[in-house]
C-alpha positions as CSV (number, residue, x, y, z in Angstrom):
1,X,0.0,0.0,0.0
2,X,2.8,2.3,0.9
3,X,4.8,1.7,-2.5
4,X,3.4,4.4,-4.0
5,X,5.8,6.0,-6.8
6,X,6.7,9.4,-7.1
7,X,6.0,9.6,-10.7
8,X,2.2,8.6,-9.9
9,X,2.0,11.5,-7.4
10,X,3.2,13.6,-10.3
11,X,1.0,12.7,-12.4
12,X,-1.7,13.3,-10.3
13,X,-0.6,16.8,-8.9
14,X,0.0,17.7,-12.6
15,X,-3.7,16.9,-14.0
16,X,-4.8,18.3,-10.9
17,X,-3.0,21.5,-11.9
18,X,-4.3,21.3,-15.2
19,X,-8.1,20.9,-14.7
20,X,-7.9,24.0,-11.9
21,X,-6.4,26.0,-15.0
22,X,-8.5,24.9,-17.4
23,X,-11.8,25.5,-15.8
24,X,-11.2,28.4,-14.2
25,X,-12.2,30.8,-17.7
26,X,-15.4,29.0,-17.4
27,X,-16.2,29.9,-14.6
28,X,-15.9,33.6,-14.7
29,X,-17.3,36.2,-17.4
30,X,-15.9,36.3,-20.7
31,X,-15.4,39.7,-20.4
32,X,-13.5,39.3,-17.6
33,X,-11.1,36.5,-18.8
34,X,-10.1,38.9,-21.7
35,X,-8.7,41.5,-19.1
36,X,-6.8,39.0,-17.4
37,X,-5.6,37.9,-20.6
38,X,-6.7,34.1,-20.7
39,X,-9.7,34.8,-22.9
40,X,-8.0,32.9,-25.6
41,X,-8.3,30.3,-23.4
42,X,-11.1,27.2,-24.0
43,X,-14.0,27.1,-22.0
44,X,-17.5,25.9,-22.1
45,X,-19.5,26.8,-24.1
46,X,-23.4,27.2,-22.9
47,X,-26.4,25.9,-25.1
48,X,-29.7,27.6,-26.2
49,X,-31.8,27.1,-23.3
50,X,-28.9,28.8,-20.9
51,X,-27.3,31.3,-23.1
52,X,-30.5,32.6,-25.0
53,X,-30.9,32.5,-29.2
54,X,-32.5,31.1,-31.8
55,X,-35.1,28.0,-32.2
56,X,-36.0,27.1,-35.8
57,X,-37.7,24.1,-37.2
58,X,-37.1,23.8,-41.2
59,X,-39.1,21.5,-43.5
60,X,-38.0,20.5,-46.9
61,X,-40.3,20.9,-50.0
62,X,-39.9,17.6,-51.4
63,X,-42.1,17.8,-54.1
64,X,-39.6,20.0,-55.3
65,X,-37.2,17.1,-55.7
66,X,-39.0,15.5,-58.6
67,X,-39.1,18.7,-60.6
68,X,-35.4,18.9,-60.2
69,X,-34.9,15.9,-61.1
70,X,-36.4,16.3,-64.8
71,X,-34.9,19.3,-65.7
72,X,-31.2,17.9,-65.0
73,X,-32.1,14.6,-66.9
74,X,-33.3,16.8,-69.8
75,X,-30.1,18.1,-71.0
76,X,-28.5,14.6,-71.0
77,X,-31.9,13.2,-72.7
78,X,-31.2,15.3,-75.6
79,X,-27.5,14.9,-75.6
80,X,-28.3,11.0,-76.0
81,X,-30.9,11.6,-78.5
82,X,-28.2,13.5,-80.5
83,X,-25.2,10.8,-80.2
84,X,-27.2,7.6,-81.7
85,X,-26.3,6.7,-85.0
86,X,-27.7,8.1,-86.8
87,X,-29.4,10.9,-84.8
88,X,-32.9,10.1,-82.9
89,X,-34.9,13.3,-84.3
90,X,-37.2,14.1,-81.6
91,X,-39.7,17.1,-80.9
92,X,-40.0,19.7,-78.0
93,X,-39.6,18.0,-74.9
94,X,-42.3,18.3,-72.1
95,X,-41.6,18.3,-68.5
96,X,-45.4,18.9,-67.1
97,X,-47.2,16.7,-65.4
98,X,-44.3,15.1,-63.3
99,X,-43.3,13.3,-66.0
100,X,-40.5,14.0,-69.2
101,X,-41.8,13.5,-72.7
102,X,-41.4,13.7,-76.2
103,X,-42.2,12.7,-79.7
104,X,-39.7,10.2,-81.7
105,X,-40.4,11.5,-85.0
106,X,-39.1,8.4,-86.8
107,X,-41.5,5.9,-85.1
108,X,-38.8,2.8,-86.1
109,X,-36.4,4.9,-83.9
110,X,-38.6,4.6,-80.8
111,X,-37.2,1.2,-79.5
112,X,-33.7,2.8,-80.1
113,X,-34.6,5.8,-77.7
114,X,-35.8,3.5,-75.3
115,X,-32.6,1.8,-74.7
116,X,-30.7,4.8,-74.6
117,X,-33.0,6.6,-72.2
118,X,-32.8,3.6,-70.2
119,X,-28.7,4.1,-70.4
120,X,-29.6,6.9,-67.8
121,X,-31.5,5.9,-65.2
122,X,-29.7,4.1,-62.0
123,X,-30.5,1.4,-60.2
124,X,-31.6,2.5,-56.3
125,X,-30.3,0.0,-53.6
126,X,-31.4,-3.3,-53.4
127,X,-34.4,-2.6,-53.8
128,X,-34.4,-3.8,-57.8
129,X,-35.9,-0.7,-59.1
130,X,-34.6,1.9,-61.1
131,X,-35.0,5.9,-60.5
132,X,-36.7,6.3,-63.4
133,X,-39.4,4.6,-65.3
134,X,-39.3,4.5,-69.2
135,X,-42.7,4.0,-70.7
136,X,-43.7,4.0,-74.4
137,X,-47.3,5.9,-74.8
138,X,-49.3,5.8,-78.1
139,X,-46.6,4.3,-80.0
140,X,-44.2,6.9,-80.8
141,X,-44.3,10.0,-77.6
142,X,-42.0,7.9,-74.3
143,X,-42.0,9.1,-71.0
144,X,-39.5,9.1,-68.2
145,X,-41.2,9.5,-65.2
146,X,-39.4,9.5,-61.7
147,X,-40.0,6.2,-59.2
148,X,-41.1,6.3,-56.1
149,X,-38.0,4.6,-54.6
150,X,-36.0,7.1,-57.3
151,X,-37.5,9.9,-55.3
152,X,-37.3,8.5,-51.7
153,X,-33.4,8.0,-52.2
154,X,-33.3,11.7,-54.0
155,X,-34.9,13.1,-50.8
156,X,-32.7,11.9,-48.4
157,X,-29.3,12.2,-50.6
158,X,-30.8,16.3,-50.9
159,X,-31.9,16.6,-46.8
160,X,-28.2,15.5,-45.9
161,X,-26.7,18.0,-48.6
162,X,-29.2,20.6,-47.4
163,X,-28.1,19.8,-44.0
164,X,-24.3,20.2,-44.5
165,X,-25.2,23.6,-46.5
166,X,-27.2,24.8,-43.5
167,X,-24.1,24.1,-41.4
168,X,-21.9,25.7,-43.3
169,X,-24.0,28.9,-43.7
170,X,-24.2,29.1,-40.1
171,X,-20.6,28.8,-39.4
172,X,-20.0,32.0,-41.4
173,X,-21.9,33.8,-38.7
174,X,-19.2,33.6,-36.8
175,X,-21.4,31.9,-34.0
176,X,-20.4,28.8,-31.6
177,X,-21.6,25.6,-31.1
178,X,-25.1,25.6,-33.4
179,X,-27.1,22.3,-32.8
180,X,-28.3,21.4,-36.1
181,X,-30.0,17.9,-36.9
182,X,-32.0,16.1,-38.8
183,X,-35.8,15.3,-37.5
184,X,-37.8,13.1,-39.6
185,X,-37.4,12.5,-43.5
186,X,-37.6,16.2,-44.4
187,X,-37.0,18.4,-41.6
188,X,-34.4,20.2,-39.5
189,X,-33.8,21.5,-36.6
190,X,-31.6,24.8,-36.1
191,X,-30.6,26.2,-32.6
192,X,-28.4,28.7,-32.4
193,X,-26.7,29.9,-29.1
194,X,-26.6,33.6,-28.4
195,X,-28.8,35.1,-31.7
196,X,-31.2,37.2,-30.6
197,X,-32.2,38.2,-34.1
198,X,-34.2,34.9,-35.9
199,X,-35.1,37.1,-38.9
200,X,-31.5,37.1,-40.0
201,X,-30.9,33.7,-39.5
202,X,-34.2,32.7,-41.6
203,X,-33.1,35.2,-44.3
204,X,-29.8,33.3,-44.1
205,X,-31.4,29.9,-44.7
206,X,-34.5,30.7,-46.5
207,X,-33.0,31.4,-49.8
208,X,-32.0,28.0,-51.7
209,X,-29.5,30.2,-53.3
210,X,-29.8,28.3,-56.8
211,X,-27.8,31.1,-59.1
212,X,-27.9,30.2,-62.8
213,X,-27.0,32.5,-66.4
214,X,-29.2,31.9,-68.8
215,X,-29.1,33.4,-72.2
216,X,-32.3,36.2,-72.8
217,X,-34.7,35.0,-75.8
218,X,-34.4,38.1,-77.7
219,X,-36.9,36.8,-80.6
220,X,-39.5,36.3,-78.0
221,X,-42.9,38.6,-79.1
222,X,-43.1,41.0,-75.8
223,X,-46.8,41.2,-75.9
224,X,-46.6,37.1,-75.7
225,X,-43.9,37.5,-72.9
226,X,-46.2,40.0,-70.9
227,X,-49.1,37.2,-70.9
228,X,-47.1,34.4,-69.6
229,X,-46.3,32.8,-73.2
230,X,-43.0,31.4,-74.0
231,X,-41.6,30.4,-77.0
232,X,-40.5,27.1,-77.7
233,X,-37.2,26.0,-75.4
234,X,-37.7,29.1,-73.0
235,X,-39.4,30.2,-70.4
236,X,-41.2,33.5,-68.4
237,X,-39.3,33.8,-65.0
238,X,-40.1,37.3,-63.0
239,X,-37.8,40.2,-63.4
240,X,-38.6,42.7,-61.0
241,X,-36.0,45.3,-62.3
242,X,-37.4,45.0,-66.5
243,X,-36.3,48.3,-67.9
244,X,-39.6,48.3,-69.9
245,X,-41.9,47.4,-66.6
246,X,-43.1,44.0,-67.5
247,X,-41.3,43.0,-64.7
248,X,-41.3,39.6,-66.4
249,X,-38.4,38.1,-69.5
250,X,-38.0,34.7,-71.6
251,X,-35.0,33.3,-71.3
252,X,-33.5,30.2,-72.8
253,X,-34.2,27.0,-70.8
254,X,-31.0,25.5,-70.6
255,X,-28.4,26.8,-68.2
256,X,-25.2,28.2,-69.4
257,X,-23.3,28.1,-65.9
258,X,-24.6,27.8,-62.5
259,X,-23.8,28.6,-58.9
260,X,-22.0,24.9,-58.8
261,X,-19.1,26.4,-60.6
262,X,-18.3,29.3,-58.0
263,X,-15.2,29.2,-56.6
264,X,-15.8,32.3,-54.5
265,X,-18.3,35.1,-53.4
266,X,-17.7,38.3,-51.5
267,X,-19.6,41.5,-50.8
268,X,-18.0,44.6,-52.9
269,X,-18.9,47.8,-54.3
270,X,-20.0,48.7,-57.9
271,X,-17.0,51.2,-59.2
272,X,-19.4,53.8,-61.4
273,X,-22.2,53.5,-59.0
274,X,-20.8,52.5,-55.4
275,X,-24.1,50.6,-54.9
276,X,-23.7,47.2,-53.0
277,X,-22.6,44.3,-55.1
278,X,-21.3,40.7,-55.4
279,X,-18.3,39.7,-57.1
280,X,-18.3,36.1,-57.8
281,X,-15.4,34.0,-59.6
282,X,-15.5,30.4,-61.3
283,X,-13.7,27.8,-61.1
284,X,-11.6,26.7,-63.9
285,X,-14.5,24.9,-65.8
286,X,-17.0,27.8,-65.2
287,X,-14.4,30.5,-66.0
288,X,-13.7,28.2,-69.8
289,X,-18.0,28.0,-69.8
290,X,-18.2,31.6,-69.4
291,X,-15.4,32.6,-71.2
292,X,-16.7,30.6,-74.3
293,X,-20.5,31.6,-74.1
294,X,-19.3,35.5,-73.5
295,X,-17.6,35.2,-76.9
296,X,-20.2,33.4,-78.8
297,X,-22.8,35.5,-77.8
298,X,-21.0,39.1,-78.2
299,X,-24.2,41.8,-78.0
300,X,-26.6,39.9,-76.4
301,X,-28.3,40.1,-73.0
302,X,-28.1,37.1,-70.9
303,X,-29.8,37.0,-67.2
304,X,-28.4,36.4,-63.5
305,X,-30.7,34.2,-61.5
306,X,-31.2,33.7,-58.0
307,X,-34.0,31.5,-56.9
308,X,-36.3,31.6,-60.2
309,X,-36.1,35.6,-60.0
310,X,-33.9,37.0,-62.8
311,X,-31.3,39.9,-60.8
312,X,-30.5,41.3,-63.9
313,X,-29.9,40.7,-67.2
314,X,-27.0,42.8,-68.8
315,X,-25.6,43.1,-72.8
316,X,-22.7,41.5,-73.3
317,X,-20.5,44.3,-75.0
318,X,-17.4,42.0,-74.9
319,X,-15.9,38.6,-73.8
320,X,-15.4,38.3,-70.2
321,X,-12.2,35.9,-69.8
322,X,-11.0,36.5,-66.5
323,X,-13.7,34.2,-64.7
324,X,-15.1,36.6,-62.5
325,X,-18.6,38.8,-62.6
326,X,-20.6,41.3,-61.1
327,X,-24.1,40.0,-59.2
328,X,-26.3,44.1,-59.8
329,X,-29.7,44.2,-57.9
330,X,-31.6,46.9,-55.1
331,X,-28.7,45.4,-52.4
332,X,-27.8,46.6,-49.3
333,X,-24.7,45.9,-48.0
334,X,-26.2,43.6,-45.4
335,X,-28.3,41.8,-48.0
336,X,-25.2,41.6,-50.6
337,X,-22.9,40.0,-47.7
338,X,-26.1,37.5,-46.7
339,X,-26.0,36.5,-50.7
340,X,-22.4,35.8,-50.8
341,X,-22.5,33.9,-47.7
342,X,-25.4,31.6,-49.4
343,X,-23.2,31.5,-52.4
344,X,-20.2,30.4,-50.1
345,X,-21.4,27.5,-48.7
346,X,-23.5,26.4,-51.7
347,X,-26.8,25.9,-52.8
348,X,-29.8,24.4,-51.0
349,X,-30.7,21.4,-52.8
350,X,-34.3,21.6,-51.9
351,X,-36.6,24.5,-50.8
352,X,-36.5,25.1,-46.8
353,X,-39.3,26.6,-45.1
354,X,-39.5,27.5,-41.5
355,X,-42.2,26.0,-40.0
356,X,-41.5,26.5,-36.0
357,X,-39.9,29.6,-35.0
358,X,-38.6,30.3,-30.7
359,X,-36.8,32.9,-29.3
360,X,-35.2,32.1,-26.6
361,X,-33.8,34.9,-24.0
362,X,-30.9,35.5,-22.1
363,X,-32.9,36.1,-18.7
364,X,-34.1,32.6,-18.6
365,X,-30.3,31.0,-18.8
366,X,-29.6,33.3,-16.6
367,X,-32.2,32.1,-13.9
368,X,-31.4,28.6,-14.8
369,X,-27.8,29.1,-14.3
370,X,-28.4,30.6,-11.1
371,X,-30.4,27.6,-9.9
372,X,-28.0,25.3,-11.3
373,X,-25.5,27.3,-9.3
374,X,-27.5,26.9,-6.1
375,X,-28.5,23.3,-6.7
376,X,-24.7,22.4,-7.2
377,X,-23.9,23.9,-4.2
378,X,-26.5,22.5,-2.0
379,X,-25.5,19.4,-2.9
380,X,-21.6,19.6,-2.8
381,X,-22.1,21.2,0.7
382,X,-24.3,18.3,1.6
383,X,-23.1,15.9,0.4
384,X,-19.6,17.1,2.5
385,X,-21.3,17.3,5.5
386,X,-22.2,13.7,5.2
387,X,-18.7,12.1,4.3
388,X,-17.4,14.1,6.9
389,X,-19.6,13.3,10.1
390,X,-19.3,9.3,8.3
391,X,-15.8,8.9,8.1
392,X,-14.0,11.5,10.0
393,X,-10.2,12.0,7.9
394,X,-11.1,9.5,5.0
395,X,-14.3,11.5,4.4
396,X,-12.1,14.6,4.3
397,X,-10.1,12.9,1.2
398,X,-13.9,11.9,-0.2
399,X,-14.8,15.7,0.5
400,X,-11.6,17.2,-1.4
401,X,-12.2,14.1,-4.5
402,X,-15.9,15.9,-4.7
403,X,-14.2,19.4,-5.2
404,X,-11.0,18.4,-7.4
405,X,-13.9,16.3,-9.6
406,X,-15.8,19.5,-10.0
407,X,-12.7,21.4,-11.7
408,X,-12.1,18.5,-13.7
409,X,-15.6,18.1,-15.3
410,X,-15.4,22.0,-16.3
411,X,-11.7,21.7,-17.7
412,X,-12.6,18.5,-19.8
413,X,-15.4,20.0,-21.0
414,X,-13.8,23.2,-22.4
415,X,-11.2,21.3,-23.3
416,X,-13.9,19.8,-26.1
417,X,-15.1,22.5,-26.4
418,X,-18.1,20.9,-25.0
419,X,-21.7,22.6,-24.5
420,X,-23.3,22.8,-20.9
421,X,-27.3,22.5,-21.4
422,X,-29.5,22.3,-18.9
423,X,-30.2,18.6,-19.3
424,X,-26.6,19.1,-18.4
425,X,-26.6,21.0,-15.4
426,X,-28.7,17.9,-14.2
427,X,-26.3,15.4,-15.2
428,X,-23.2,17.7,-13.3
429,X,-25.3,18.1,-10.4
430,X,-26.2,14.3,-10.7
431,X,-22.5,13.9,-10.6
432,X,-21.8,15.7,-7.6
433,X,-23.9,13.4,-5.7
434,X,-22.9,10.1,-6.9
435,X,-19.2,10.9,-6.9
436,X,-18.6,9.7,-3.5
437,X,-20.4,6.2,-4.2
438,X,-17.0,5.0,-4.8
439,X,-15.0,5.9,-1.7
440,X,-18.4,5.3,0.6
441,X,-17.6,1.3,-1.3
442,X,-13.5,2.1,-0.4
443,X,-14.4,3.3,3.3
444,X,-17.3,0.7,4.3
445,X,-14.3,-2.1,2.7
446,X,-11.8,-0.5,5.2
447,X,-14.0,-1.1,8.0
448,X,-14.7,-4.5,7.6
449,X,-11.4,-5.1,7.1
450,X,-10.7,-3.7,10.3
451,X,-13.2,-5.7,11.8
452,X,-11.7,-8.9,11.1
453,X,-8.8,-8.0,12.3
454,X,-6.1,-6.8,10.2
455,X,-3.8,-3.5,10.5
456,X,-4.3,-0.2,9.6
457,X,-2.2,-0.3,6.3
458,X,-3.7,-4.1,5.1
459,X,-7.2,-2.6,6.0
460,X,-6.4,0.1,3.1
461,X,-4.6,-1.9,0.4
462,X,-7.7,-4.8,1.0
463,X,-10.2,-2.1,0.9
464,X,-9.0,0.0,-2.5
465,X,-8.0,-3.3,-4.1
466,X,-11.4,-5.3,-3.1
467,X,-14.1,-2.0,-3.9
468,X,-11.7,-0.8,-6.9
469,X,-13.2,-3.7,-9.2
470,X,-16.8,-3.5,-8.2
471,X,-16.6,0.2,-8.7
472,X,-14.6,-0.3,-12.4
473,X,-18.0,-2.9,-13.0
474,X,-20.5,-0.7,-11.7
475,X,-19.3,2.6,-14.2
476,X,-18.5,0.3,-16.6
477,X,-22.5,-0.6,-16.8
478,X,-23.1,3.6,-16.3
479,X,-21.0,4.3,-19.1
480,X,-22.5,1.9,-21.6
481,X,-26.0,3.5,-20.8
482,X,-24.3,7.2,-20.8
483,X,-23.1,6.1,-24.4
484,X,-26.4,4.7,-25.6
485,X,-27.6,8.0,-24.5
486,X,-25.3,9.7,-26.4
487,X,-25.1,7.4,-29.9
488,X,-29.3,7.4,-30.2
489,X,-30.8,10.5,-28.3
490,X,-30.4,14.3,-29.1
491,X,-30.9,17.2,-28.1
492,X,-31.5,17.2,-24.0
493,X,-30.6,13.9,-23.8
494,X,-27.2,14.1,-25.7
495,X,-26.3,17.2,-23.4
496,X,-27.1,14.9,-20.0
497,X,-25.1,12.3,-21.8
498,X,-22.1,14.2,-22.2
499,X,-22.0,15.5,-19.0
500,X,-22.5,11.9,-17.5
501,X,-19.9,10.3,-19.3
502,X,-16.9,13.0,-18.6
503,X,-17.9,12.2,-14.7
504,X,-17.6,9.3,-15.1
505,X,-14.3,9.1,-15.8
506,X,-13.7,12.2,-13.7
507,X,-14.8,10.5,-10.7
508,X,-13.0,7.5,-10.8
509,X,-9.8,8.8,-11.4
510,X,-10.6,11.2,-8.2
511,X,-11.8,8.8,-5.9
512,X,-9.5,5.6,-6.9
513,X,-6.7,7.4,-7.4
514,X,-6.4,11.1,-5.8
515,X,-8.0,9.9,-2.6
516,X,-5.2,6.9,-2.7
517,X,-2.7,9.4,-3.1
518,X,-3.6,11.3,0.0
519,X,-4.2,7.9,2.1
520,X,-1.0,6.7,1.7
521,X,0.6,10.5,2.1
522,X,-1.2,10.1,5.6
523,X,0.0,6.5,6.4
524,X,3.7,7.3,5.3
525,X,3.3,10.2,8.0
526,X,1.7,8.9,11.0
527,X,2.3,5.2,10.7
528,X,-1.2,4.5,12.5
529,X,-2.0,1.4,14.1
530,X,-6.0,1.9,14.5
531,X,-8.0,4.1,11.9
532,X,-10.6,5.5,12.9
533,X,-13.2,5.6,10.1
């Protein structure tokens, strides 16, 4: 019991050191840790329902997906059409009605289209289906239509891309520790710590962000335009800014570049007009796209869109080749940084709509902190008072575990950069109370050693090594429910989780090990020959 090495001690003394150091920034005001000059230092941070913010609950427009779905299969339907041998001469092709269709005008050639259409679907899973069906209707007009398993696998491939892009538009806020998860097939969840102001952050993530340049149908017949009518391969998309106060245009259907081929986006000023703009640039295949439809189409007007809503739609005096552009429109400087931000992080795959909107304020963390506070006190002190009235000196060394295992908790947790909630302030304060189960097992083992009759130094070694493996059994059951917890819940129950499983640890390395250390510092001292405990 008394071989005890030095390098153990340490070890001890130096995480003990450590987790002081590290959790004291937590638990003062950030404010104040920046005058001290150890505000660079980690600390916890606090979650929605302590800190105040920003509740929203998104849903997806899934019906969307299908739409999307035909108009980026059209393009390759006609580049097919155009590669057989000889060429499959088909008419306009119709995407209404859920469905893509066209005439094969050389009804021998409709078998031949058939195979090649079916060259383009995929097969989904297991599940032995395709993500599109091909169907041959009135013996010469075929259909691809999207499949239901086609469009279940679509919608979850776009949630988890709409997911990521919601993260990453959030992280350009500059703002800590957002919970953001999936609930259900189509929706999300969005909580953001310390945002008092939710319209932002739905501007932020209502736009899909979906920028495309199309070419502007100049041979369309305005009065046509003006009642909805497009020509043939174009369409009527709103443009709020028409010079001639239509407020509508035709533009070509098929996209010349989109917002997929950004390589960057920032918030800038126009140099004639010092109005708000956004400079965007390509990426090497966008700038070559850009630089190539720029020169074909010298002294034509081609249109920005964002969203279905055409920005503006400027002549083309001369090819642009440096692969960057100016994004015009009625911006602010605000709304132009909120636009390069969406064009940042990327596109929204799918429509979002908020659905559930909270506000949560600072006042209420503040009272739950407080009681948290109070609660974690009460307990500490009462649960000192116990060990210490129980059993005398080794409930002392029980008592000081408690308070080193507090400071360890906090510093582990800012060392992860972890996020207190108030599930969490439960599971601390939870903590507190059971983190003397161990050395109550240690204590009671040390007095029935001494009942049967053995020494003061046997009685310790028998009672650490004896209760040592029942407590490693008992938190090794805790920490496989703490991890369940943690692997299958969310939100609340992922913050208690966290919290139970760094005390875990925490409290066995105080109350196995610190409280060792300090029992054989006192045995190596006094030499004792009865304990009384």
């Amino acid at each position: 019991m008394l071989d005890f090495p030095r390098w153990k001690v340490w070890s001890i003394l130096l995480i003990l050191i450590a987790g002081i150091l590290l959790a004291i920034p937590s638990l003062m005001p950030e404010s104040t840790a920046r005058q001290l000059g150890i505000g660079g230092m980690p600390r916890i941070n606090l979650g929605l329902d302590l800190s105040g913010g920003s509740h929203l609950l998104l849903e997806a427009d899934t019906g969307d997906v299908a739409k999307q779905r035909l108009d980026l299969i059209e393009d390759s339907v006609r580049t097919e059409m155009r590669r057989a041998t000889p060429e499959i001469e088909i008419g306009d092709i119709s995407t209404s009605g859920g469905a893509l269709s066209f005439f094969v005008r050389d009804a021998t050639r409709v078998d031949a289209a058939v195979e090649k259409l079916r060259m383009l679907t995929s097969p989904v899973g297991v599940t032995g289906q395709r993500d599109f069906d091909v169907r041959v209707v009135d013996s010469s007009r075929v259909t691809m239509t999207p499949s239901s398993a086609g469009l279940t696998a679509a919608v979850e491939s776009a949630m988890q891309v709409a997911t990521e892009v919601v993260r990453r538009r959030i992280d350009e806020l500059g703002t800590r520790e957002p919970t953001i998860i999936r609930q259900g097939a189509d929706r999300i969840i969005v909580q953001v710590p310390g945002l008092q102001d939710p319209q932002a952050l739905k501007s932020l993530l209502g736009k899909t962000a979906k920028l495309e340049f199309k070419l502007v149908d100049g041979a369309a017949d305005p009065v046509e335009v003006a009642k909805g009518n497009a020509p043939p391969g174009s369409q009527i998309l709103p443009y709020p800014r028409s010079p001639n106060g239509s407020n509508v245009i035709a533009v070509k259907r098929r996209v010349i570049i989109n917002g997929d081929e950004l390589s960057d986006a920032t918030q800038g000023f126009d140099q004639t007009s010092n109005s708000p703009v956004v400079n965007i640039k390509f990426n090497s295949q966008g700038s070559r796209k850009f630089a190539r439809v720029t020169q074909e189409n010298v002294n034509k007007p081609f249109a920005m869109i964002l969203d279905g809503v055409v920005l503006s739609a400027p002549n083309i005096n001369e090819p642009i080749l440096g692969g960057s552009a100016q994004i015009t429109g009625n911006f602010t400087v605000q709304s132009a940084n909120a636009l390069s931000i969406q064009l940042r992080s990327g596109k929204l795959p799918v429509p979002l709509k908020v659905i559930e909107e909270r506000t949560v304020g600072p006042q209420l963390g503040a009272d739950s902190i407080r009681a948290g506070v109070i609660a974690s006190t009460i307990a500490t002190l009462a649960v000192i008072i116990f060990m210490l009235l129980t059993y005398g000196r080794f409930g002392i060394y029980a008592n000081l575990a408690v308070v080193v295992n507090v400071f360890i908790i906090l510093a582990v947790m800012a060392f992860l950069n972890a996020t207190l909630t108030l599930p969490g302030i439960a599971g601390f304060v939870l903590t507190i109370g059971t983190a003397v189960d161990a050395n109550v097992l240690i204590n009671e083992r040390i007095r029935e050693e001494q009942r049967r009759g053995r020494n003061a130094i046997q009685s310790v070694e028998l009672g650490y090594k004896e209760a040592s493996r029942t407590i490693f059994e008992a938190n090794t059951v805790h920490f496989i429910s703490g991890v369940v917890m943690l692997l299958l819940g969310s939100g609340p129950v992922k913050g208690f989780a966290v919290v139970l499983l760094i005390g875990i640890f925490v409290s066995y390395f105080t109350a196995v090990f610190f409280t060792r250390m300090l029992a054989v510092g006192y045995l190596r001292r006094s030499r004792p020959t009865v304990l009384h405990i």
